[in-house]
C-alpha positions as CSV (number, residue, x, y, z in Angstrom):
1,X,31.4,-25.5,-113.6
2,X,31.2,-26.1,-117.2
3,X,28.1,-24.6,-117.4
4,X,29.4,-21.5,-115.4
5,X,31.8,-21.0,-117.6
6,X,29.5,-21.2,-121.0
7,X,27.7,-18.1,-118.8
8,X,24.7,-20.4,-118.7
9,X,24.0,-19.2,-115.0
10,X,20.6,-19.8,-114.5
11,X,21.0,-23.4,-115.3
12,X,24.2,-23.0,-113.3
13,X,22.3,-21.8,-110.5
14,X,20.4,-24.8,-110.7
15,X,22.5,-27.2,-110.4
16,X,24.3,-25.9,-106.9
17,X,21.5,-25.6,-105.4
18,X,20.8,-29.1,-106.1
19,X,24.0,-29.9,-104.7
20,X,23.2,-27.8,-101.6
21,X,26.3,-25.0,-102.7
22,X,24.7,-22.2,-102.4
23,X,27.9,-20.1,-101.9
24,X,29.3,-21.4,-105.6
25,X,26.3,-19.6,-106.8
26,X,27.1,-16.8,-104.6
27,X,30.3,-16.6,-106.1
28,X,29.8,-17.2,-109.7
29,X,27.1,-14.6,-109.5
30,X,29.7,-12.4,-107.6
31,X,32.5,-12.5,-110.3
32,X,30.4,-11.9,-113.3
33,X,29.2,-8.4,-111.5
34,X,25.3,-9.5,-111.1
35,X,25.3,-8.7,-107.4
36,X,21.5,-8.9,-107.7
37,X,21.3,-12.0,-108.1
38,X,24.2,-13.0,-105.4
39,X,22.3,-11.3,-103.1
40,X,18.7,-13.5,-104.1
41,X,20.6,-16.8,-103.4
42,X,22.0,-15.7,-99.9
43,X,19.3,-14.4,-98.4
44,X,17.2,-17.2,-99.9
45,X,19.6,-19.8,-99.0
46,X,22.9,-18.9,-96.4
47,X,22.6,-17.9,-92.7
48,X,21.4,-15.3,-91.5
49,X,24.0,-12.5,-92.2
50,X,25.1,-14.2,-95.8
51,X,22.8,-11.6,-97.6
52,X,24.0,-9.1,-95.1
53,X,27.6,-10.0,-96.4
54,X,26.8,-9.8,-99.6
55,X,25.0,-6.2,-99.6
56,X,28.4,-5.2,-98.1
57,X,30.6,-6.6,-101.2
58,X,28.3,-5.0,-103.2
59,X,28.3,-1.6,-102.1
60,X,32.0,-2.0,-101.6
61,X,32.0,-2.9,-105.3
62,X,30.1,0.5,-106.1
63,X,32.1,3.1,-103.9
64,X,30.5,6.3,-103.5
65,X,26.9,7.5,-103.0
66,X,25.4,4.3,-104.9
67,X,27.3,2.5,-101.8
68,X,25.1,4.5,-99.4
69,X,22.0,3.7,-101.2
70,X,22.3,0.6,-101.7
71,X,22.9,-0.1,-98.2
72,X,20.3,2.3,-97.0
73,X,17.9,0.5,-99.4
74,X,18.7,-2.8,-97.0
75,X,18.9,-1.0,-93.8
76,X,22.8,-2.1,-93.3
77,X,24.1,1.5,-93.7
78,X,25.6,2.3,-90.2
79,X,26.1,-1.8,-89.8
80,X,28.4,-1.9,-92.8
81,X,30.1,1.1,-91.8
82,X,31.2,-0.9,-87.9
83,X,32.0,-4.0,-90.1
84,X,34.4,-1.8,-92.5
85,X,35.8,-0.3,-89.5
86,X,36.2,-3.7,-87.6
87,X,38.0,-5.6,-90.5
88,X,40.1,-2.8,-91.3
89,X,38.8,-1.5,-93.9
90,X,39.5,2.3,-92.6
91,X,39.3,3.8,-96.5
92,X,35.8,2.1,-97.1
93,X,34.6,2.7,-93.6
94,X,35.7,6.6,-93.7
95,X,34.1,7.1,-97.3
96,X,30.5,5.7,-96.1
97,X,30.6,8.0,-92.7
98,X,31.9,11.2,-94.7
99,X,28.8,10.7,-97.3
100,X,26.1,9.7,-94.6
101,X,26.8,9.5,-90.8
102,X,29.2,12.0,-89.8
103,X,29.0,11.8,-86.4
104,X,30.6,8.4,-86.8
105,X,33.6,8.8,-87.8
106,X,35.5,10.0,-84.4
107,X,34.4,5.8,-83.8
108,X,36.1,5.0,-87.0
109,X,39.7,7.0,-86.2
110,X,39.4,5.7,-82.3
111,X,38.9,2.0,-83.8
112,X,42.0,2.6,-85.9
113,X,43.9,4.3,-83.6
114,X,43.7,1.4,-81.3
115,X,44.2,-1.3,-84.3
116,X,47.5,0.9,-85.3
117,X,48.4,0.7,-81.7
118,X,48.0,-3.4,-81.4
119,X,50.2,-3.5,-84.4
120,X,53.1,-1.4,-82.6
121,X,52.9,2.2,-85.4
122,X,53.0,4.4,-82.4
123,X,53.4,7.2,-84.6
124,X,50.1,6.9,-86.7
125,X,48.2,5.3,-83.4
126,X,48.9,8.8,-81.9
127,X,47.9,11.1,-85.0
128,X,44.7,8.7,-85.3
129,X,43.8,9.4,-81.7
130,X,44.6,13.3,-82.1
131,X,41.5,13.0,-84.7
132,X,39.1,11.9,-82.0
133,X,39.5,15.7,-81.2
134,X,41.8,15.3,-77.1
135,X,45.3,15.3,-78.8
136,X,46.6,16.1,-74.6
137,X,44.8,13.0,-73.3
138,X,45.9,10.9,-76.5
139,X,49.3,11.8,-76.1
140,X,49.3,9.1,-73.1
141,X,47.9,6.0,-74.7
142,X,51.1,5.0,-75.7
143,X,52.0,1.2,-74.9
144,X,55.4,0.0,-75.7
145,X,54.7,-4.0,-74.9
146,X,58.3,-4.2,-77.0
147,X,60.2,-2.2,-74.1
148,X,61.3,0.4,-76.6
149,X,59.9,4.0,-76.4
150,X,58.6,5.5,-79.5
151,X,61.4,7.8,-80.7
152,X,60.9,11.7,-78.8
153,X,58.2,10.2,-76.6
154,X,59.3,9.6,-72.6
155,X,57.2,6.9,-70.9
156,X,54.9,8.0,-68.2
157,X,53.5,4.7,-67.3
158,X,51.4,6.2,-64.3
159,X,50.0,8.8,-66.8
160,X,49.6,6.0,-69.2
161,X,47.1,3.8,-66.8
162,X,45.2,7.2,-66.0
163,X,44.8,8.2,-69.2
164,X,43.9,4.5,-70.8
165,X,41.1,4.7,-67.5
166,X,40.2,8.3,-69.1
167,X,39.6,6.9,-72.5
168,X,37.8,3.8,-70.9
169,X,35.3,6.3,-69.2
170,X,34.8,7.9,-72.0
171,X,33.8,4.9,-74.3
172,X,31.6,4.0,-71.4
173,X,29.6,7.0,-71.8
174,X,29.4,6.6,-75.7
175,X,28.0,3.1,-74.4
176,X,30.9,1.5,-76.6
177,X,31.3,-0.8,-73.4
178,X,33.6,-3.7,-75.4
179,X,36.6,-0.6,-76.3
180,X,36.2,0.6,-72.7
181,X,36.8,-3.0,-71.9
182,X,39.8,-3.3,-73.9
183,X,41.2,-0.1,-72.3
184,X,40.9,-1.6,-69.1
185,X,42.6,-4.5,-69.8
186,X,45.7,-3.1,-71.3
187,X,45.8,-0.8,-68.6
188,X,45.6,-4.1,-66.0
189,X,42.1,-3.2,-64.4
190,X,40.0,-5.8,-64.9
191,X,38.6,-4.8,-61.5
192,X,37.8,-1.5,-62.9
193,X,35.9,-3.8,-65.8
194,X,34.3,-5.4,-63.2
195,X,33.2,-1.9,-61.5
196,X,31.9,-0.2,-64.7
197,X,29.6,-2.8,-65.9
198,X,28.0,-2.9,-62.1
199,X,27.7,0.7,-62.2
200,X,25.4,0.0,-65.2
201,X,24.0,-2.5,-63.9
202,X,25.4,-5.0,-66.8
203,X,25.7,-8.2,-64.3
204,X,25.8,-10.6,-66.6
205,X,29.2,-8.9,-68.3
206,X,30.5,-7.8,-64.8
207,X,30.1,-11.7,-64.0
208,X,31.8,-13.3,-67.5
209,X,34.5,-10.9,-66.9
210,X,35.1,-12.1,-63.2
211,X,35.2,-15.5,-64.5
212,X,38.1,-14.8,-66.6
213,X,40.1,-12.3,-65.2
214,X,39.8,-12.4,-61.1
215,X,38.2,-15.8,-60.4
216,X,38.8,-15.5,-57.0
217,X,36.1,-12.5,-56.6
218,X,33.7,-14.6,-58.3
219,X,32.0,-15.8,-55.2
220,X,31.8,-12.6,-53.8
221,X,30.6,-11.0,-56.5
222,X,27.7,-13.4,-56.7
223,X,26.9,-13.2,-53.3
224,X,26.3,-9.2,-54.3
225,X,24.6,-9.8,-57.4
226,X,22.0,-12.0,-55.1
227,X,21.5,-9.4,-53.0
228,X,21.1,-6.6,-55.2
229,X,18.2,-8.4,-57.3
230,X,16.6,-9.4,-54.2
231,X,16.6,-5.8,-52.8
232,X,15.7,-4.2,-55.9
233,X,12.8,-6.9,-56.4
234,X,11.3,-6.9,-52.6
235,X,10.1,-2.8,-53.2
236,X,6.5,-1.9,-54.4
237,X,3.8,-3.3,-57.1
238,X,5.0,-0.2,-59.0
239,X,8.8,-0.5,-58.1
240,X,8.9,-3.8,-58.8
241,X,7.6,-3.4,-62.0
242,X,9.6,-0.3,-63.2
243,X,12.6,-2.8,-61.7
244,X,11.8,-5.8,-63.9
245,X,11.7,-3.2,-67.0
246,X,15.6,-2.0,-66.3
247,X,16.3,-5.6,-66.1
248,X,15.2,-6.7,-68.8
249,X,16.1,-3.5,-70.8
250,X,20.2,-4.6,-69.3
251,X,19.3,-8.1,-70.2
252,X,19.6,-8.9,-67.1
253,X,16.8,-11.9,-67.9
254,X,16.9,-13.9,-64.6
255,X,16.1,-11.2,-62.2
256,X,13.7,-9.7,-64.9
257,X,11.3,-12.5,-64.8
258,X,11.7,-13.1,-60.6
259,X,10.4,-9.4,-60.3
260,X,7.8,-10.1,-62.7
261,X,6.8,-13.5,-61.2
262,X,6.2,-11.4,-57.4
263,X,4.3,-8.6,-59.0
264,X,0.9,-9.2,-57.0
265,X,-2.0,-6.5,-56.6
266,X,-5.4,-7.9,-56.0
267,X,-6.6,-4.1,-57.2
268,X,-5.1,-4.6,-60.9
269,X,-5.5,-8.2,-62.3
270,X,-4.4,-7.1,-65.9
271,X,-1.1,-5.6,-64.6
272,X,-0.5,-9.0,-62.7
273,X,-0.8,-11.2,-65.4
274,X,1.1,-8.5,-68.2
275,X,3.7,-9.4,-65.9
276,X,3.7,-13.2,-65.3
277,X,3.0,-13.3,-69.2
278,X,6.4,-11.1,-69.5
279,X,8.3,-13.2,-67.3
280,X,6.9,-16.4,-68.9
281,X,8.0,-15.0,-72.4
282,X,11.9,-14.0,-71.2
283,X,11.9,-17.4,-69.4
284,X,11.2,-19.1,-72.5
285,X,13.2,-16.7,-75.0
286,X,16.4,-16.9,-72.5
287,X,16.5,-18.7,-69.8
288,X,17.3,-22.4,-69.7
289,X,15.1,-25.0,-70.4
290,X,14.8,-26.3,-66.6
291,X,14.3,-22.7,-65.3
292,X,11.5,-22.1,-68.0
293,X,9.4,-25.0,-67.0
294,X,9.4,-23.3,-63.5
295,X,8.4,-20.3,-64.1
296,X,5.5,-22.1,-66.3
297,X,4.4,-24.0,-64.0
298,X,4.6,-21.5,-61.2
299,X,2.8,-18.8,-63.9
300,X,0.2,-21.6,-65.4
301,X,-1.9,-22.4,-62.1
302,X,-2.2,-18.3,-61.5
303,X,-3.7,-18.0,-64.8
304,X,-6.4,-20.3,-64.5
305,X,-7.2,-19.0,-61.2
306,X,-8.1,-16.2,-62.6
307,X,-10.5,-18.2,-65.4
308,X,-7.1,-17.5,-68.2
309,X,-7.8,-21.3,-69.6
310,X,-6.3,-20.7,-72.8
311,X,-3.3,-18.2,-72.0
312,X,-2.2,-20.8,-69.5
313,X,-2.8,-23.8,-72.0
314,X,-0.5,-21.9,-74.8
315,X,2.6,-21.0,-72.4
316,X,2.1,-25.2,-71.3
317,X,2.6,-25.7,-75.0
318,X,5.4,-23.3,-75.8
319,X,7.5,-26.0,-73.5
320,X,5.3,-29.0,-75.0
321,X,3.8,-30.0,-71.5
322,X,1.2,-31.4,-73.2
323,X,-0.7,-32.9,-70.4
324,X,-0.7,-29.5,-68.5
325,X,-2.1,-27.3,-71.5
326,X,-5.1,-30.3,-71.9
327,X,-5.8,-30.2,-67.9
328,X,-6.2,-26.0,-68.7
329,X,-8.5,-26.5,-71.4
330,X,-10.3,-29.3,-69.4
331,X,-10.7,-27.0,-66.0
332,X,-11.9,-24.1,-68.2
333,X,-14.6,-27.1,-70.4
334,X,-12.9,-26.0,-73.6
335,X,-13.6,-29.8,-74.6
336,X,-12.9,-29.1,-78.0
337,X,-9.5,-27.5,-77.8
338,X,-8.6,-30.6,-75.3
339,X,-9.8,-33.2,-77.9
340,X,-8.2,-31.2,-80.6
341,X,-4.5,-31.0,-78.8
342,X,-4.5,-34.6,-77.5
343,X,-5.5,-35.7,-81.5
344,X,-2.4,-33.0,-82.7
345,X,-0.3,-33.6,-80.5
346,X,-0.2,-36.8,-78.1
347,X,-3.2,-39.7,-78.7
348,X,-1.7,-41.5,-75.7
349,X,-4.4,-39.1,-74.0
350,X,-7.4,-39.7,-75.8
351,X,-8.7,-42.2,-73.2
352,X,-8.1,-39.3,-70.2
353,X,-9.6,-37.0,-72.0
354,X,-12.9,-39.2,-73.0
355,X,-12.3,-40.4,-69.3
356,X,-12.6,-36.8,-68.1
357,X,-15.5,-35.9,-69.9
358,X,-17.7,-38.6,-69.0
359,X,-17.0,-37.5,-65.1
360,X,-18.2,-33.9,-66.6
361,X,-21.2,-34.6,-68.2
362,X,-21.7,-37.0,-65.3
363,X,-21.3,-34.0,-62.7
364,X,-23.9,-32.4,-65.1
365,X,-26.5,-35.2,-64.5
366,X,-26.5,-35.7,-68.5
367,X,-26.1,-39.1,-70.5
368,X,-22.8,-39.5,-72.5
């Protein structure tokens, strides 16, 4: 601190990182304007969104054009732009759009609108929605959770629920699915919610939102899921493929990688294992750990069928299933790359391998 305070801020620097307080440096760097070097020290040091946080403060602290090139320069222009918007910083938010991204800012007055609304200011709620550009279908997204009507304004409550549904729909097509969602819940449709994100095919939000808001469907609702991805997954080599591809492109990881695992055409061997390679890779990136060591084990044996030693040998490793990946190597007498894992990775296998090898050479009718 003293240091800090004689400006000596390299040595400063120094001596939080020593002490592992990398956001002190942040922050002296920060309050003496040198947002250059705040910036260095997060990205070098913090999570991964401290630098992200720190280009925002800056550009903040610039205003203008220099805002939008700065955060350009980093790539964070449109992010920075939702986070402004999101923490209600409408003024910032509004300046960035006007100067770069037009088309953003009906977002911008919709996420106000609805913030102003939360907050009970009927009156600006309704003149931000009139922005968006439908001032008739705005003038129903009134909500008085008080009881009290906003002064001049009657209370259609049927209206109201149609034209929160409208809005919903319409942030659905803008693909803005978690506003839609929140129109849907004030209007009381969480089966609506529910409805939307199946339309979509968005299971795995259709699913979460179940859980929470009509338990009681669950069940059901997983019983249809089941079917659907069976369905969907049972059709052609080439529908089954383009069928993984919208799962996965949903995130919709589970039923990705079972239509990738029963992709199966004697004619096109590079097409089958693209696919079990692809479901390997999703099952390792997100499924769980149990469910990944399935699919590898189911994918692994296919691979060296078709003489794949290695490929199969990597994805063993990927889940450190040691003895697996050495076997691949073995039954494709890539001795070396079995010797070299088992000295890596687990000596306990040393002996097999020696063991193995002797039986090979053996088999060969040569001397070890």
């Amino acid at each position: 601190m003293e240091l800090e305070i004689e400006s000596r801020f390299s040595e400063a620097d120094y001596q939080y990182m020593e002490g592992q307080e990398w956001k002190a440096a942040v922050n002296m760097y920060r309050v003496n304007d040198m947002w250059e070097e705040a910036y260095r020290v997060a990205k070098s040091h913090g999570g991964a969104s401290a630098h992200k946080q720190v280009a925002y403060l800056w550009a903040k602290s610039l205003g203008g054009e220099a805002a939008v090139k700065l955060l350009n320069k980093f790539g964070l222009l449109e992010t920075a732009i939702d986070f402004a918007a999101d923490n209600c910083s409408f003024a910032f938010a509004f300046e960035l759009a006007r100067l770069s991204t037009k088309n953003k800012i009906p977002e911008i007055h919709l996420t106000n609108a609805i913030m102003l609304e939360d907050e009970g200011k009927f009156a600006e709620a309704k003149t931000e929605f009139i922005k968006v550009g439908k001032p008739k279908e705005c003038r129903c997204t009134f909500i008085t959770r008080t009881g009290l009507e906003p002064r001049g304004w009657r209370r259609p409550t049927t209206q109201t629920v149609c034209q929160m549904c409208w809005w919903a729909n319409f942030c659905f097509e803008q693909k803005d699915f978690q506003k839609a969602d929140a129109f849907l819940l004030r209007a009381q449709k969480p089966e609506l919610v529910i409805k939307y994100h199946k339309d979509v095919e968005k299971w795995s939000d259709a699913m979460q939102n179940c859980k929470e808001y009509l338990p009681n469907k669950l069940s059901i609702l997983q019983e249809e899921y089941e079917k659907e991805g069976a369905k969907k997954c049972s059709r052609g080599v080439e529908g089954m493929v383009e069928q993984a591809r919208e799962w996965e492109q949903s995130e919709e990881y589970t039923w990705a990688v079972e239509c990738y695992l029963k992709v199966k055409d004697s004619t096109n061997v590079p097409l089958m294992e693209k696919c079990w390679m692809k479901a390997s890779e999703l099952a390792i990136k997100f499924l769980t750990q149990e469910r990944a060591v399935d699919v590898i084990h189911a994918v692994g044996p296919r691979l060296t069928q078709f003489r794949k030693y290695s490929a199969a040998a990597e994805l063993y490793l990927n889940l450190d299933l040691i003895k697996e990946a050495i076997d691949a190597f073995i039954e494709g007498e890539e001795w070396n790359k079995a010797k070299r894992v088992t000295k890596e990775l687990d000596p306990r296998f040393e002996d097999y391998v020696d063991q193995r090898y002797k039986e090979h050479l053996k088999n060969q009718g040569k001397a070890y």
